[in-house]
C-alpha positions as CSV (number, residue, x, y, z in Angstrom):
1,X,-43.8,1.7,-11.3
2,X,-43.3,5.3,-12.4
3,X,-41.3,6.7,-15.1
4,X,-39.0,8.3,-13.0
5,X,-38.3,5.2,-10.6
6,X,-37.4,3.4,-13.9
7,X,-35.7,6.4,-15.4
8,X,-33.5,6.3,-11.9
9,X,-33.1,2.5,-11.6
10,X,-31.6,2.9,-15.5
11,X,-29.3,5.7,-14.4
12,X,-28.1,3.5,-11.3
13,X,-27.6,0.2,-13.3
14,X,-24.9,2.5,-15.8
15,X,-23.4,4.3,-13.1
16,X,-22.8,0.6,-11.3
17,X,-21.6,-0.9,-14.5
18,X,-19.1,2.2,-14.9
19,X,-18.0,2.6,-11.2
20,X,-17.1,-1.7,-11.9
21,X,-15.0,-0.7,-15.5
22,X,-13.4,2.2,-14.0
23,X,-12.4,0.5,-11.0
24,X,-11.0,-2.4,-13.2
25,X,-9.4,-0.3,-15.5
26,X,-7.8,1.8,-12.6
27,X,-6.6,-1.6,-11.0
28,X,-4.8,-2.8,-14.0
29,X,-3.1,0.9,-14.5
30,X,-2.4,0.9,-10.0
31,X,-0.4,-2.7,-10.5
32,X,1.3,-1.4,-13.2
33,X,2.7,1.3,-11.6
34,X,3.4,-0.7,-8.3
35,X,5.2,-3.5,-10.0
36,X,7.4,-0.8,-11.6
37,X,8.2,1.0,-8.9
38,X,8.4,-1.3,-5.8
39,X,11.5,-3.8,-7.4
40,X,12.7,-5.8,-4.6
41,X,11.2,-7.4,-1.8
42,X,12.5,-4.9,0.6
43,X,10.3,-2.0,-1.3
44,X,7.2,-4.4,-1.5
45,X,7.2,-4.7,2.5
46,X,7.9,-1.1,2.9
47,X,4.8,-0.6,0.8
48,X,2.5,-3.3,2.4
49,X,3.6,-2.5,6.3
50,X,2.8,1.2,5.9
51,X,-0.6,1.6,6.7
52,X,-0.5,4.8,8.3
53,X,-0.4,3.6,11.8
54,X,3.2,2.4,12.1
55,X,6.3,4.8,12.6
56,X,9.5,4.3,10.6
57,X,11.4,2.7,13.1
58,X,8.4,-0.3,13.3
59,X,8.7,-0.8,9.1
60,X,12.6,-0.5,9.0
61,X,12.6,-3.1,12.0
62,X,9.9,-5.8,10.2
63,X,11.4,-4.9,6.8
64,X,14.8,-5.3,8.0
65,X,16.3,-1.9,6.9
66,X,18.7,-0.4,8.9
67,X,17.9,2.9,8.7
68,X,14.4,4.4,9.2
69,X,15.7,7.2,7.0
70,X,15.3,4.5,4.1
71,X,11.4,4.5,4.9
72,X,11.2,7.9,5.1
73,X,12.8,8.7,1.3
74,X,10.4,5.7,-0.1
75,X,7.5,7.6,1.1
76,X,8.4,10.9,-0.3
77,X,9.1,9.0,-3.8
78,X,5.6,7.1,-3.6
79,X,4.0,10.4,-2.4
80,X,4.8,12.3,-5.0
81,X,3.5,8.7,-7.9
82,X,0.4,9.0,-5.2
83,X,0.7,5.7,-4.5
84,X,0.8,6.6,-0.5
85,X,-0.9,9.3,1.0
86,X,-0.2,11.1,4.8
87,X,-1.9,9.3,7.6
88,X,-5.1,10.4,8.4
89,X,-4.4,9.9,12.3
90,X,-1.0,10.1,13.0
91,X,1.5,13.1,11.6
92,X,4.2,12.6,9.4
93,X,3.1,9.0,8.5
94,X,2.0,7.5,5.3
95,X,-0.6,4.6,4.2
96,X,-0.4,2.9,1.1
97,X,-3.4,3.2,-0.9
98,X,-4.2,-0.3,-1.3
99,X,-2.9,-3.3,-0.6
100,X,-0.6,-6.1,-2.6
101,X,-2.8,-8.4,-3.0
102,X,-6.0,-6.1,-3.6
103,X,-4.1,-5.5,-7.4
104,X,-2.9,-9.4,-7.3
105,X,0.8,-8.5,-6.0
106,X,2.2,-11.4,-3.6
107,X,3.3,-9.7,-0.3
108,X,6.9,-11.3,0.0
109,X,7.9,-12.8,3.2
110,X,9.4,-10.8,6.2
111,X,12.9,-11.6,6.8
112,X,13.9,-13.3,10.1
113,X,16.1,-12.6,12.7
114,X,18.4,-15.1,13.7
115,X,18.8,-16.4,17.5
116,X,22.5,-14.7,16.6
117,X,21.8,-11.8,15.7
118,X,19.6,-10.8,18.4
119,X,22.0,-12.3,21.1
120,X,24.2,-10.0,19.9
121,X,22.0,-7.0,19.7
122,X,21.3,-7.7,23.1
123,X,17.5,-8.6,22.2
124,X,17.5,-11.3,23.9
């Protein structure tokens, strides 16, 4: 083996062990900042169901908000902590940056609808 394959396989070995500390490191620091951040259930689902596909209207409908305008002020807060970023496919949509449970969150159940409610709502 040459001195420069080994030199290489050396430099790739600390840049491996590095990318694995940093991302650890990075991890700890991104669940600390969720946790303080997203402090109800509501928020965590907000969070966790924007994935840069679905609109406003889906989230506030499976997190059951009322108004879309709830989702759209959460996503200009956690823009701005970076914690969501614009969709790269659809306009005016944001993605979280990970998910829950990749930083060890539990993703709270989503609230149910009764048989009531959507009678009356005409749902049904």
């Amino acid at each position: 083996m040459s001195e420069e394959v080994k030199i290489l396989k050396n430099i790739y070995s600390k840049l491996d062990q590095l990318l694995k500390w940093t991302r650890f490191a990075g991890m700890q620091q991104l669940r600390s900042i969720l946790t303080n951040n997203l402090t109800n259930d509501t928020q965590l689902l907000i969070y966790e169901y924007s994935n840069g596909k679905r609109s406003t209207r889906e989230i506030a409908k499976l997190a059951g908000v009322k108004s879309n305008q709830t989702i759209v002020n959460y996503w200009k807060n956690w823009s701005s902590l970076g914690i969501v970023e614009p969709s790269q496919k659809y306009q005016g949509r944001f993605q979280r940056i990970c998910s829950l449970e990749q930083v060890g969150l539990t993703v709270p159940p989503t609230p149910t609808i009764n048989k009531k409610e959507e009678q009356q709502n005409g749902r049904e």
